[in-house]
DRENVO-602401 format. One record per residue (C-alpha): residue in three letters; z negated, x, y; residue number from 1. Coordinates in steps of 0.02 Angstrom, whole numbers, plus 50000, padded with zeros to 5 digits. Example, Ala and Ser with C-alpha at 12.3 -4.5 7.8 and 13.67 -1.06 7.14 Angstrom:
2
(lotor "ALA", (49610, 50615, 49775), 1)
(lotor "SER", (49643, 50684, 49947), 2)
//
This chain:
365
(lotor "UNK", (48930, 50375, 49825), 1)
(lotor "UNK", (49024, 50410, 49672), 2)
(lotor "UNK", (48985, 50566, 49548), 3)
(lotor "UNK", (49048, 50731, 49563), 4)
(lotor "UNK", (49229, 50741, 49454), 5)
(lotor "UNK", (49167, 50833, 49288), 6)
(lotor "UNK", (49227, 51013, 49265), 7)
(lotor "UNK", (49322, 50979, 49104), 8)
(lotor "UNK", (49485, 50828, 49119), 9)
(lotor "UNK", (49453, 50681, 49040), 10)
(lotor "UNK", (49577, 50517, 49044), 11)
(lotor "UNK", (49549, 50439, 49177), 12)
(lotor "UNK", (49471, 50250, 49183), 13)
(lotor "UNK", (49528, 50105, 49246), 14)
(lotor "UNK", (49447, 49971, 49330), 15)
(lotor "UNK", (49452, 49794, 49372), 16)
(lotor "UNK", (49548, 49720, 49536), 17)
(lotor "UNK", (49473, 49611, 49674), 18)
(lotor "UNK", (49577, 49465, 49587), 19)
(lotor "UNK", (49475, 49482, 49431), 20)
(lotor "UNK", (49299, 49512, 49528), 21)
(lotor "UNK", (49349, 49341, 49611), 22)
(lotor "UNK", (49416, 49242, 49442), 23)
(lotor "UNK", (49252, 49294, 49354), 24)
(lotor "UNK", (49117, 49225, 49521), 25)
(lotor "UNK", (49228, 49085, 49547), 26)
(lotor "UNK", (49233, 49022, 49348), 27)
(lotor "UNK", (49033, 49083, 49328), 28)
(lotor "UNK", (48996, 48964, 49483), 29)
(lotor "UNK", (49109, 48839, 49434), 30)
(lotor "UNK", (49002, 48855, 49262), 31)
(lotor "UNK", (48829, 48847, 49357), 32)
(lotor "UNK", (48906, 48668, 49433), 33)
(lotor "UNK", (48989, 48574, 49284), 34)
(lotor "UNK", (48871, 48655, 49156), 35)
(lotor "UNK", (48702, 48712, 49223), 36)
(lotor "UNK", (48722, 48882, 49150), 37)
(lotor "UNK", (48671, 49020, 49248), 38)
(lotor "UNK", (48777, 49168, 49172), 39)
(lotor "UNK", (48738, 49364, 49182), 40)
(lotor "UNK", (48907, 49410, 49121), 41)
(lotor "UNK", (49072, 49301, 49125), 42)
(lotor "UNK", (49226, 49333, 48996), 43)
(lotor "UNK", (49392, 49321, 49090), 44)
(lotor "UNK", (49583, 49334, 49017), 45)
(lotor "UNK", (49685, 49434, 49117), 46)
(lotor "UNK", (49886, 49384, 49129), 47)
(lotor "UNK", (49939, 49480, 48989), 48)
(lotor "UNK", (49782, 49404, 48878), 49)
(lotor "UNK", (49676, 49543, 48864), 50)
(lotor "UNK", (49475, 49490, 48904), 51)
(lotor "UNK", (49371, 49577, 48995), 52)
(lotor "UNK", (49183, 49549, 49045), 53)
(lotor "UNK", (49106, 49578, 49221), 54)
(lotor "UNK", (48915, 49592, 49251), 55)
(lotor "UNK", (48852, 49469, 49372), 56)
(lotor "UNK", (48736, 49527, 49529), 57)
(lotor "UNK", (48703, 49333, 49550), 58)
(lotor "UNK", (48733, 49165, 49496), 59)
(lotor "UNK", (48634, 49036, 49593), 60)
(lotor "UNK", (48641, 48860, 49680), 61)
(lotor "UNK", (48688, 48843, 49849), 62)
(lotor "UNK", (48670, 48704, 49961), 63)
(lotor "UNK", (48823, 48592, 49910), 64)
(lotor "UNK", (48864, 48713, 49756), 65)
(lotor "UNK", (48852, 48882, 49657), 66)
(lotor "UNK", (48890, 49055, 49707), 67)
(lotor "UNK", (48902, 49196, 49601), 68)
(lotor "UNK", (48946, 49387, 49640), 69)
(lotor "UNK", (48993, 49554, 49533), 70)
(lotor "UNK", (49025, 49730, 49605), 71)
(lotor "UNK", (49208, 49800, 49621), 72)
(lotor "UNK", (49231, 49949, 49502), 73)
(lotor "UNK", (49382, 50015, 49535), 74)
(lotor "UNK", (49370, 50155, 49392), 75)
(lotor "UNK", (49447, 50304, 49449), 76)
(lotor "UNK", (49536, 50237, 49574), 77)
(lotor "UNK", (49527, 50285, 49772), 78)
(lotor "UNK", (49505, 50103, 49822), 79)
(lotor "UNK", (49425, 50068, 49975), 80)
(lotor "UNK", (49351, 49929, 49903), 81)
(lotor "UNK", (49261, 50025, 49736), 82)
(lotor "UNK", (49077, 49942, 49733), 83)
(lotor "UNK", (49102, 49798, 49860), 84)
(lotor "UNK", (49026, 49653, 49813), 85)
(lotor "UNK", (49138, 49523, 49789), 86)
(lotor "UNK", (49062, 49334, 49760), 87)
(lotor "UNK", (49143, 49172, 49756), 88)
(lotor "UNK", (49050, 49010, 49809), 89)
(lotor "UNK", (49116, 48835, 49741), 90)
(lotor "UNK", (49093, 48688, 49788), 91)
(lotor "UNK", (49166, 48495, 49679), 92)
(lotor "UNK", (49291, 48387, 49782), 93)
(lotor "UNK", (49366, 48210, 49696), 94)
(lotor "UNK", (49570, 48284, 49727), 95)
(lotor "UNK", (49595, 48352, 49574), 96)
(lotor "UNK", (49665, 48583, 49593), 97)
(lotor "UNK", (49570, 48705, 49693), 98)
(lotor "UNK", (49575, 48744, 49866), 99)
(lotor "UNK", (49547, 48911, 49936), 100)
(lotor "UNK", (49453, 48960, 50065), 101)
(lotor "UNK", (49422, 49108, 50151), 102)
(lotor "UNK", (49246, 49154, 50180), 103)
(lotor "UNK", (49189, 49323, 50245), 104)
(lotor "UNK", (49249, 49473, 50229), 105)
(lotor "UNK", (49429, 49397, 50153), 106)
(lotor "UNK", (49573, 49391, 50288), 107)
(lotor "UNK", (49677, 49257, 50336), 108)
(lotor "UNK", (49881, 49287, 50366), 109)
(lotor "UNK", (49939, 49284, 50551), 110)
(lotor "UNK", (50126, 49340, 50530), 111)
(lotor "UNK", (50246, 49284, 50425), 112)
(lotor "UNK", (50334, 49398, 50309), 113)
(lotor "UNK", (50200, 49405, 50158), 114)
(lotor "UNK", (50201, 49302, 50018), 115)
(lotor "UNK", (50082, 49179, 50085), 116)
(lotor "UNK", (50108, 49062, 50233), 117)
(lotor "UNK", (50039, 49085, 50396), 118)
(lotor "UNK", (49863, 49013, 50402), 119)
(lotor "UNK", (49808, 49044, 50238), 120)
(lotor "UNK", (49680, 49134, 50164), 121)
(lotor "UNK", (49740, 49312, 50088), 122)
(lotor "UNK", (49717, 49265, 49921), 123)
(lotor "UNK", (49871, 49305, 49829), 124)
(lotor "UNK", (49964, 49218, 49701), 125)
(lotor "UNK", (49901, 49303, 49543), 126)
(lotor "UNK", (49740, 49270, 49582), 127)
(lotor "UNK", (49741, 49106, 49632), 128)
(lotor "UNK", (49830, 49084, 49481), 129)
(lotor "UNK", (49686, 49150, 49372), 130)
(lotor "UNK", (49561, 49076, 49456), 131)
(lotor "UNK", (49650, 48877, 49436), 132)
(lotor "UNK", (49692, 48912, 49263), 133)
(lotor "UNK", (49508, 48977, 49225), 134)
(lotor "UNK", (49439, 48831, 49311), 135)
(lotor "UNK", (49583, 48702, 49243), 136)
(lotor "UNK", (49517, 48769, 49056), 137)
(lotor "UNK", (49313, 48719, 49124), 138)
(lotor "UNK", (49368, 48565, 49190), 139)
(lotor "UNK", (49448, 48497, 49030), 140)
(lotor "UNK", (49302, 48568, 48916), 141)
(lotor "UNK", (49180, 48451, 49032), 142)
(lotor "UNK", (49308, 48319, 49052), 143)
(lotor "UNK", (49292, 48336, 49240), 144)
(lotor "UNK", (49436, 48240, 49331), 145)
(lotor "UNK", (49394, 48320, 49501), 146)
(lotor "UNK", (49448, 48475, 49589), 147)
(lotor "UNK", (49364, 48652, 49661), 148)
(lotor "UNK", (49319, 48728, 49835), 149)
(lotor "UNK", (49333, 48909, 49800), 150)
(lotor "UNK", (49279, 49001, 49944), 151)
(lotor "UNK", (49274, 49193, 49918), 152)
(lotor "UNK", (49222, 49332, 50000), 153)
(lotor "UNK", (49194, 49524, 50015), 154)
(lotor "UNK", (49010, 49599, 50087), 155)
(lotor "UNK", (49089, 49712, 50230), 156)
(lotor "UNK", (49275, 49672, 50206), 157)
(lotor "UNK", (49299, 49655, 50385), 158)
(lotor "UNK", (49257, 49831, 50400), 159)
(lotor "UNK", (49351, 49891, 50246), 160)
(lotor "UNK", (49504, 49815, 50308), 161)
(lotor "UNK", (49530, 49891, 50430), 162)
(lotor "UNK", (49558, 50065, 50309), 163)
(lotor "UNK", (49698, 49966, 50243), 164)
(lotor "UNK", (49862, 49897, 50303), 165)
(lotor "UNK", (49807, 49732, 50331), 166)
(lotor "UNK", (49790, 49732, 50521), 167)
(lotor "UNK", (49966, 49806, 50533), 168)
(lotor "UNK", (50028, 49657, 50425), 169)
(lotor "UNK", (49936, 49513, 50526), 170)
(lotor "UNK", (49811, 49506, 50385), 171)
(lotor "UNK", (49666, 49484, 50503), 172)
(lotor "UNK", (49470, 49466, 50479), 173)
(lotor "UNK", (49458, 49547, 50300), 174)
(lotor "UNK", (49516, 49629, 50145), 175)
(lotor "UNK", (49655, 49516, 50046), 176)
(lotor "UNK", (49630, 49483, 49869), 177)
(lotor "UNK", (49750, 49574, 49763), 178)
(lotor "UNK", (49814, 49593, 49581), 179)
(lotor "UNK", (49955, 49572, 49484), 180)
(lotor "UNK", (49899, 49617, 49307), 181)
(lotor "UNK", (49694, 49615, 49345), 182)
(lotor "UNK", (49689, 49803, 49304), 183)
(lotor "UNK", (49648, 49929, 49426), 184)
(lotor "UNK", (49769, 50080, 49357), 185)
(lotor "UNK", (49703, 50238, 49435), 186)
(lotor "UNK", (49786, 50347, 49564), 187)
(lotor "UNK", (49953, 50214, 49544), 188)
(lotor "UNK", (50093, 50216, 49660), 189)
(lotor "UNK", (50124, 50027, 49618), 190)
(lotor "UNK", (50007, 49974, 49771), 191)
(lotor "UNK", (50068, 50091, 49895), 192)
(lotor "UNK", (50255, 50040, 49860), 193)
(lotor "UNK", (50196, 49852, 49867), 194)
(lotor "UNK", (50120, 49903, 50046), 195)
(lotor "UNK", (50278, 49979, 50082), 196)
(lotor "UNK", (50379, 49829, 50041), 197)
(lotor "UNK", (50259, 49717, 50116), 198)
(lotor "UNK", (50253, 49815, 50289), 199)
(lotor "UNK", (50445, 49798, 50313), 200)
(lotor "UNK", (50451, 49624, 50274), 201)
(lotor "UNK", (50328, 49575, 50390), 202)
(lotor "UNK", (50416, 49700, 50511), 203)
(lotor "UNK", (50583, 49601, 50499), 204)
(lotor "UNK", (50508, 49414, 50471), 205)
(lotor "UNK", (50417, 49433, 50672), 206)
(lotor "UNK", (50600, 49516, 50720), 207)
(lotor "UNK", (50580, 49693, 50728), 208)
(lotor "UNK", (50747, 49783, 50704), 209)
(lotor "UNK", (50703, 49946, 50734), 210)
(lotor "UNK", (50569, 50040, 50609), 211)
(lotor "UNK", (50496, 50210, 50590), 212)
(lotor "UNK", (50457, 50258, 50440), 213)
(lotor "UNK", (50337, 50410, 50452), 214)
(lotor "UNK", (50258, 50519, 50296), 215)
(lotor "UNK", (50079, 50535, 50380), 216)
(lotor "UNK", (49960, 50524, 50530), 217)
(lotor "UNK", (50063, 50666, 50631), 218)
(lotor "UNK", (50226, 50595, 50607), 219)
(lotor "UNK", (50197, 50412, 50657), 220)
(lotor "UNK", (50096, 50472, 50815), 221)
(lotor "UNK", (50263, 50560, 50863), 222)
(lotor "UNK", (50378, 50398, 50833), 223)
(lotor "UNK", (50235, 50305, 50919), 224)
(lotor "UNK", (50253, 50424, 51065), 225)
(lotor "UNK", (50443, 50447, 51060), 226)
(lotor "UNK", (50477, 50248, 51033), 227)
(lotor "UNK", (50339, 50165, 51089), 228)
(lotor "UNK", (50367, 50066, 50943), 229)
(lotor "UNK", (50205, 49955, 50900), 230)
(lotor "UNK", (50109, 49974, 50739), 231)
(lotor "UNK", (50202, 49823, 50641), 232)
(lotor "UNK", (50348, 49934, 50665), 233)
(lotor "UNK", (50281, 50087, 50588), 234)
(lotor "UNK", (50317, 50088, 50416), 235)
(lotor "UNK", (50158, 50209, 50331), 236)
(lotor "UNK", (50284, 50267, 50167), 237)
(lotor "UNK", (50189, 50445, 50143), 238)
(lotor "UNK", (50314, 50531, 49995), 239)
(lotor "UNK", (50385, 50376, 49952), 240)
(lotor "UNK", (50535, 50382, 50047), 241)
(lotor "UNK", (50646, 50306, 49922), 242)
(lotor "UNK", (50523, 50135, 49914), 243)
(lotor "UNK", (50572, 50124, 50103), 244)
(lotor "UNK", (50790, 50161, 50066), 245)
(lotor "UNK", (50795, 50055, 49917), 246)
(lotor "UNK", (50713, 49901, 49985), 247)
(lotor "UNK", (50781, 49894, 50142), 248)
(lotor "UNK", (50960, 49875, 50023), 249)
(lotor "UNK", (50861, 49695, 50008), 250)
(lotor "UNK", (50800, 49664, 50183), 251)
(lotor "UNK", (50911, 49764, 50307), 252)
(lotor "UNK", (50867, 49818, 50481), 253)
(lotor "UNK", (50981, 49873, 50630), 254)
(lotor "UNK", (50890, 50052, 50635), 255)
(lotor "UNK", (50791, 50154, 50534), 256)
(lotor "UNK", (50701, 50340, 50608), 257)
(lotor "UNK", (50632, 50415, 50480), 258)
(lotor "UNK", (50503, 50547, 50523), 259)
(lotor "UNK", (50406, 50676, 50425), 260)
(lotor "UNK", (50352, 50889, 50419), 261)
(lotor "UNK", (50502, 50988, 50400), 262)
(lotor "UNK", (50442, 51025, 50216), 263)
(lotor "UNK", (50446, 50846, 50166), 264)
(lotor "UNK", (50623, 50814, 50277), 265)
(lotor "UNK", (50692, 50983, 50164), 266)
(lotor "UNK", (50661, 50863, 50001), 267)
(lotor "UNK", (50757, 50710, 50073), 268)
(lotor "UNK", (50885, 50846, 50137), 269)
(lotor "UNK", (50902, 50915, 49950), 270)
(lotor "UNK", (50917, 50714, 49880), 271)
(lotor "UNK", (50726, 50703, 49831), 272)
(lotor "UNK", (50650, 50512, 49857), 273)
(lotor "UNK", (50465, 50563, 49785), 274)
(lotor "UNK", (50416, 50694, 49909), 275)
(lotor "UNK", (50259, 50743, 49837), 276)
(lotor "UNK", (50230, 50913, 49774), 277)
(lotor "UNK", (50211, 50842, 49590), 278)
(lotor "UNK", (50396, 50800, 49607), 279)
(lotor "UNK", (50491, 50896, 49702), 280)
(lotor "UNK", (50490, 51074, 49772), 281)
(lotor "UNK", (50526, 51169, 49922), 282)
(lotor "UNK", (50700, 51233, 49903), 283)
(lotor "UNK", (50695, 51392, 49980), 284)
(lotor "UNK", (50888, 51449, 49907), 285)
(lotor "UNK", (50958, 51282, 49977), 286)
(lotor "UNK", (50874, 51336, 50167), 287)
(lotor "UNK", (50937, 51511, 50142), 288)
(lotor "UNK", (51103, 51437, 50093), 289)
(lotor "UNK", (51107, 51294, 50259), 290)
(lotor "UNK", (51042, 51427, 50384), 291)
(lotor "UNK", (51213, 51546, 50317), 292)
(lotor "UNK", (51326, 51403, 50341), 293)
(lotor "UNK", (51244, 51416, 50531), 294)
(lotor "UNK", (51282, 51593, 50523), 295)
(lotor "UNK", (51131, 51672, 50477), 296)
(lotor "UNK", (51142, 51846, 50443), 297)
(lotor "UNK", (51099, 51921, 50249), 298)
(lotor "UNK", (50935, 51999, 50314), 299)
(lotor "UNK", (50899, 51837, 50369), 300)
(lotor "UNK", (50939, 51733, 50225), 301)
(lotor "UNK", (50848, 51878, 50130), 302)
(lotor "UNK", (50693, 51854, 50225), 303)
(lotor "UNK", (50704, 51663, 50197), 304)
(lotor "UNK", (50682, 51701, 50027), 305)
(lotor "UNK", (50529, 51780, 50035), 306)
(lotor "UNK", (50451, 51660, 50140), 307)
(lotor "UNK", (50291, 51587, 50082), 308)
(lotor "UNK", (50317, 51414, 50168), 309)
(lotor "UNK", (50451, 51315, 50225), 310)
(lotor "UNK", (50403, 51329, 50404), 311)
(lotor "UNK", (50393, 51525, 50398), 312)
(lotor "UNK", (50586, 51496, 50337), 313)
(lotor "UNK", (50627, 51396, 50468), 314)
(lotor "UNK", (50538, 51503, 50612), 315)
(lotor "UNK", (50629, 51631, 50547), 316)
(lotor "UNK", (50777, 51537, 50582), 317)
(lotor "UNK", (50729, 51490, 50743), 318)
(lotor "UNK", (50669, 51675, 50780), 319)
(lotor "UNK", (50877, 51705, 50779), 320)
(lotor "UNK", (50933, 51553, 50857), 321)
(lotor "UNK", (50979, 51453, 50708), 322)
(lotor "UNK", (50954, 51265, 50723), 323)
(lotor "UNK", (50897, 51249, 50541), 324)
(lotor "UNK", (50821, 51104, 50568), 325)
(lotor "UNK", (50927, 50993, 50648), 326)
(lotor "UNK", (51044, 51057, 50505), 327)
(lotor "UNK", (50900, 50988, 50382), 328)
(lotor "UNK", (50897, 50810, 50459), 329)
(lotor "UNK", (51068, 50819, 50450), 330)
(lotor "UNK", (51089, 50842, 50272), 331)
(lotor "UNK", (50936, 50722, 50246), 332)
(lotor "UNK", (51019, 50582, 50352), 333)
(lotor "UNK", (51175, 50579, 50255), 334)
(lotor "UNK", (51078, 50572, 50087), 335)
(lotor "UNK", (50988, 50416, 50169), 336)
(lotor "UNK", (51134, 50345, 50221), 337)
(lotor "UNK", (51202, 50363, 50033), 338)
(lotor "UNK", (51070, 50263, 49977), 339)
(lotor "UNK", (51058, 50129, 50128), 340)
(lotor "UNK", (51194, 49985, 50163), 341)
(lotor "UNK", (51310, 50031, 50291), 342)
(lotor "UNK", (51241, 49907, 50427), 343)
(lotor "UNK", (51089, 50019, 50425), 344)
(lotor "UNK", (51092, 50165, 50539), 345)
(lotor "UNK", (50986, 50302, 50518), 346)
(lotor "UNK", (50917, 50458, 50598), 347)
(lotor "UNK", (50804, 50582, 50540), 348)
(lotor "UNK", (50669, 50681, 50631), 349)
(lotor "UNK", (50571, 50829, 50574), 350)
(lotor "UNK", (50422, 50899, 50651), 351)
(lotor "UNK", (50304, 51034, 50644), 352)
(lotor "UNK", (50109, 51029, 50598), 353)
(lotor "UNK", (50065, 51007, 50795), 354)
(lotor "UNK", (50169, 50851, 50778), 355)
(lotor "UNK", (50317, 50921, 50871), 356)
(lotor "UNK", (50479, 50912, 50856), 357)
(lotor "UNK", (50583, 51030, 50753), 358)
(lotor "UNK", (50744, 50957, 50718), 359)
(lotor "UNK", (50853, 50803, 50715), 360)
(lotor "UNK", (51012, 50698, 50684), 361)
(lotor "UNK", (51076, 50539, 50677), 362)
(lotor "UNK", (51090, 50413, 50820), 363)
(lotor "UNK", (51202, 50420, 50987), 364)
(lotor "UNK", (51094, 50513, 51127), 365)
//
């Protein structure tokens, strides 16, 4: 369990990704093989040539090899994967490179769509490219000619996994092992966008044509219902709305829904693509101002003002037979389609915090 958040703010610290947990077993095992050294620390260069050093839980023989493991410390970042042990376990072959493996707790891509082919372990490219290059440097400083079995694995990936995304993108049995620069950044939007990115492509490589993309839990159970779209189809883009409209100018689809609370829809509506609070505000002029070109009454719009949430402003609406928010996903769909290539059509939904829906446009009945 991690400690308590202190009372006063202090920067917050970054951490090291599963990439550079797996370069640092792999090249201390590696080391145990070629060298005999059994390390309790290992020095690694990141990509952009900074070094970094990662204590060691273990570095040991194994039968045919060495294994060695260090504990993920994700800094101050919400990673699901913050304190999992991550260990690597090598093994010589004559072929010169290094072949990955995926032992347990690491996943193994089942769709196509991701940056690796189907079949092989969920190592990504950074990575793997650390880890040859650390092992390529080893190799030449004990003028081995052979190559490297790098197995690696996560203790209870399986398990973590599925609290990530991988299942929905075909990345099955485990966690994947991820970094571009080796640096866990805390509380970074860079990862969720990747995920975003990475869940349409999959989406449109195994010919789905059709995707929802919802802001939460509440909104993709209602596409889910409404659609019966399957999960690869459900695009999880929480306030990133504009990570969703900009890439799929790259990788088109026939139809788009998009689907979130009436708050978040008000945003799009008002040409926000970061819905979270931090920024972008409820408008509550602009919902005065679309509920009087609906004919709302200046008591009404008056009221709307002093509403405390956006859903008090639009039950007031509602209260006098206003259709404010199908006039919201109205304005929000043609902002979307602004931003979107014309072969994608688009519709917008908005729905309440039972999940039910509260307004929408876009699409022939």
């Amino acid at each position: 369990m991690r400690e308590e958040s202190p009372e006063q703010p202090a920067p917050l610290r970054s951490g090291l990704t599963t990439g550079s947990c797996a370069t640092a077993t792999s090249l201390a095992a590696a080391r145990l093989l070629l060298g005999g050294t059994v390390q309790r620390a290992v020095l690694i260069t990141l990509p952009k040539g900074k070094q970094v050093s990662l204590a060691l839980q273990f570095c040991r023989p194994v039968a045919g090899g060495a294994e060695a493991g260090t504990l993920k410390d994700a800094g101050d970042d919400p990673d699901v994967t913050h304190g999992a042990l991550v260990y690597s376990q090598v093994r010589l072959h004559a072929a010169p490179g290094v072949r990955f493996v995926a032992g347990p707790g690491v996943g193994t891509v089942t769709r196509p769509g991701l940056v690796l082919a189907v079949g092989e372990p969920a190592i990504n490219p950074v990575p793997r490219k650390m880890i040859s290059e650390h092992l390529a440097a080893l190799a030449q400083q004990h003028q081995y000619a052979g190559g490297f079995e790098v197995t690696v694995c996560v203790e209870g990936g399986e398990a973590l996994a599925l609290k990530t995304m991988n299942p929905r993108l075909g990345i099955l049995g485990g966690l994947s092992i991820l970094g571009t620069s080796g640096i866990v950044r805390p509380f970074s939007c860079a990862a969720y966008i990747a995920s975003i990115h990475q869940g349409i492509d999959v989406a449109k490589a195994n010919g789905y044509e059709h995707l929802a993309a919802c802001t939460g839990n509440a909104s993709e159970e209602a596409m889910r219902t409404h659609y019966q779209l399957p999960n690869i189809a459900l695009i999880e883009m929480g306030d990133f709305v504009g990570a969703v409209l900009k890439h799929l100018r790259k990788v088109p689809v026939a139809r788009l829904s998009l689907c979130g609370g009436f708050g978040k829809v008000s945003k799009l509506a008002a040409g926000h693509m970061d819905l979270h609070s931090r920024h972008s505000s409820i408008d509550l002029p602009q919902l005065a101002e679309w509920a009087g070109a609906l004919g709302a009454s200046a008591s009404l719009r008056a009221a709307m003002l002093q509403a405390n949430t956006s859903q008090q402003a639009l039950a007031l609406a509602h209260a006098e037979g206003m259709a404010l928010g199908d006039a919201v996903c109205a304005h929000a769909q043609a902002f979307a389609r602004s931003v979107l290539p014309a072969q994608v059509q688009v519709e917008v939904f908005a729905i309440d915090r039972q999940g039910g829906f509260v307004g929408h446009a876009g699409f022939a009945p």
